[in-house]
C-alpha atoms as a printed R data frame, in Angstrom:
   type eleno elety resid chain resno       x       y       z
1  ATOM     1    CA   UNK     A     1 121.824  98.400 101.800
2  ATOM     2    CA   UNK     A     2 118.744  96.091 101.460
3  ATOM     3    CA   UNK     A     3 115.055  96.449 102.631
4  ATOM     4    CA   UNK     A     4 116.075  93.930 105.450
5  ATOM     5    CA   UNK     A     5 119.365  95.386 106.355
6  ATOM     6    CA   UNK     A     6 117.451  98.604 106.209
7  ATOM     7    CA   UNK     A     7 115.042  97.343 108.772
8  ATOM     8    CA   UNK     A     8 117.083  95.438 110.995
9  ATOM     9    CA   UNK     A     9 118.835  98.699 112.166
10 ATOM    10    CA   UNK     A    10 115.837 100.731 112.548
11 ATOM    11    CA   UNK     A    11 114.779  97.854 115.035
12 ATOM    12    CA   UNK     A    12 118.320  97.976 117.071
13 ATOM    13    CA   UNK     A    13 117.655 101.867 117.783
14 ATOM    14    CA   UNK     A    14 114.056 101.290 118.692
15 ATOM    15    CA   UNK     A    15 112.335 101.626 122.231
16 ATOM    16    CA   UNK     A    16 110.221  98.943 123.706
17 ATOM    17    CA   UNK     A    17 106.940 100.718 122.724
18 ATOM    18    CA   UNK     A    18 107.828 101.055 119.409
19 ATOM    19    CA   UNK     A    19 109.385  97.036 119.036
20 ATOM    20    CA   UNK     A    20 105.858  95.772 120.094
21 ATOM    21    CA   UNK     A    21 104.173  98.231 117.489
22 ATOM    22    CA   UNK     A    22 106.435  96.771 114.785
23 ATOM    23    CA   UNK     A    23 105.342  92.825 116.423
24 ATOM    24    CA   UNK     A    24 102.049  93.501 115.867
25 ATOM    25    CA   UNK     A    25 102.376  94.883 113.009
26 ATOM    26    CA   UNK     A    26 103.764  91.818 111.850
27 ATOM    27    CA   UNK     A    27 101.120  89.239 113.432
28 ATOM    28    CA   UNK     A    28  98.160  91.291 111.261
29 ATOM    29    CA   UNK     A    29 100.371  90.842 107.887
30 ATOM    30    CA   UNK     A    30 100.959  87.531 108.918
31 ATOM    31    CA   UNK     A    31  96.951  87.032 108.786
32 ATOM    32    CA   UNK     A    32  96.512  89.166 106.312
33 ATOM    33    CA   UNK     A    33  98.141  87.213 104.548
34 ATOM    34    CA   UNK     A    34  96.991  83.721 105.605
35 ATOM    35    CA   UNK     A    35  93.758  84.753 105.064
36 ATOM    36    CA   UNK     A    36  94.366  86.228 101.099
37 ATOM    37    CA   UNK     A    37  96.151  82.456 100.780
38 ATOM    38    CA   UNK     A    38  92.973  81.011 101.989
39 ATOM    39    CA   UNK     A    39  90.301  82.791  99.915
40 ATOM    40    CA   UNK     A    40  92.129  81.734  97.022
41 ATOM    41    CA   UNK     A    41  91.967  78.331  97.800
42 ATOM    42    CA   UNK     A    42  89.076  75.695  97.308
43 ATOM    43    CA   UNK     A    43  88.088  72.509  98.591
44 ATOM    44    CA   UNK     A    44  89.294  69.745  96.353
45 ATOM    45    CA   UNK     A    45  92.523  72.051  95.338
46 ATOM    46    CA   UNK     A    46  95.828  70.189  95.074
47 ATOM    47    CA   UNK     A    47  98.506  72.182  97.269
48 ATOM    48    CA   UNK     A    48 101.882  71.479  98.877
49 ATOM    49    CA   UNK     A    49 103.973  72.720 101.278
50 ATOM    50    CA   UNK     A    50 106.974  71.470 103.690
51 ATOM    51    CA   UNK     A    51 106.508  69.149 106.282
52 ATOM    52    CA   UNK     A    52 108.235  69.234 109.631
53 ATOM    53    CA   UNK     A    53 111.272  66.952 108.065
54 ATOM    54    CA   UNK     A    54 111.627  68.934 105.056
55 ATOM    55    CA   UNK     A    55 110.270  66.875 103.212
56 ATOM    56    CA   UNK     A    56 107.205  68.699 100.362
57 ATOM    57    CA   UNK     A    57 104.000  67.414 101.077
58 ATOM    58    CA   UNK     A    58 101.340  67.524  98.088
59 ATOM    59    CA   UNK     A    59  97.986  66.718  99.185
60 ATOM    60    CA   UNK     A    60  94.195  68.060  98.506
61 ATOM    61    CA   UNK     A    61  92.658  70.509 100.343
62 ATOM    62    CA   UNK     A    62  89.754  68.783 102.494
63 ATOM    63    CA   UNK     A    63  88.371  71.700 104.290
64 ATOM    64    CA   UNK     A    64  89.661  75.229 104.928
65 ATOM    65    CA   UNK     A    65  88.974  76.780 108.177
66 ATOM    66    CA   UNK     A    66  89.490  80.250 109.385
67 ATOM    67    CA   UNK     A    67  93.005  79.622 110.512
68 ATOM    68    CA   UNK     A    68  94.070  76.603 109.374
69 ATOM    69    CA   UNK     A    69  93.084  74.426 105.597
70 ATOM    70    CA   UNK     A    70  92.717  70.551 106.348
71 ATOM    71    CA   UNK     A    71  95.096  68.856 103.685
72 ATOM    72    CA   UNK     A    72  94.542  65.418 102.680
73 ATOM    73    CA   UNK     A    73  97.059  63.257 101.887
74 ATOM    74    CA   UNK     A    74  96.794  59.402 101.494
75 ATOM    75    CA   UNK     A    75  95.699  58.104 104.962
76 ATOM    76    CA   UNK     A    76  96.986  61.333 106.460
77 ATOM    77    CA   UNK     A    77  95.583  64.570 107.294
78 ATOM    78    CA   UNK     A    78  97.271  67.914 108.021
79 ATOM    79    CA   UNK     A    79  96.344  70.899 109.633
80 ATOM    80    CA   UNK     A    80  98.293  73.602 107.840
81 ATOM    81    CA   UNK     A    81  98.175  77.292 108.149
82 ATOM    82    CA   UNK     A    82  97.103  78.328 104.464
83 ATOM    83    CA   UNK     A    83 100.330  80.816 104.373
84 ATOM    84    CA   UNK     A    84 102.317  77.755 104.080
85 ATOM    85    CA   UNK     A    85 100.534  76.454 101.025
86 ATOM    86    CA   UNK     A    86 101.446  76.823  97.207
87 ATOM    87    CA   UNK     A    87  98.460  75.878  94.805
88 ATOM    88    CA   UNK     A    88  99.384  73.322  92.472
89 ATOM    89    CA   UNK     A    89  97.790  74.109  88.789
């Protein structure tokens, strides 16, 4: 069995208490890791990532907040959360 499987049935045999533990412990990797993403990254970086149709978007990085990096592409501007977004060398 698999790290996932693994974890999937520890979750089904868990209490309330202990689900919302796991949730949160979740959210702060989830930041955690946006935030590693982000310090990596620097304005005038060329990164991509997957638009809401699928479709890769490669643009340049404009401005990175605390949450989110402003991606420039063309006309268009995205505001992306830096987990989503693969530096392009």
């Amino acid at each position: 069995m698999n790290n996932v499987q693994t974890a999937i049935t520890a979750i089904r045999n868990m209490s309330n208490d202990e689900i919302n533990q796991v949730v949160e412990a979740i959210k702060l990797q989830r930041t955690y890791n946006a935030r590693q993403t982000a310090r990596a990254l620097s304005v005038g970086d060329t990164v991509s990532f997957t638009g809401r149709g699928g479709a890769t978007v490669t643009g340049v990085v404009e401005k990175i907040n605390r949450k989110t990096v402003i991606v420039k592409e063309g006309f268009t501007k995205w505001k992306v959360t830096a987990s989503l977004l693969k530096q392009i060398a």
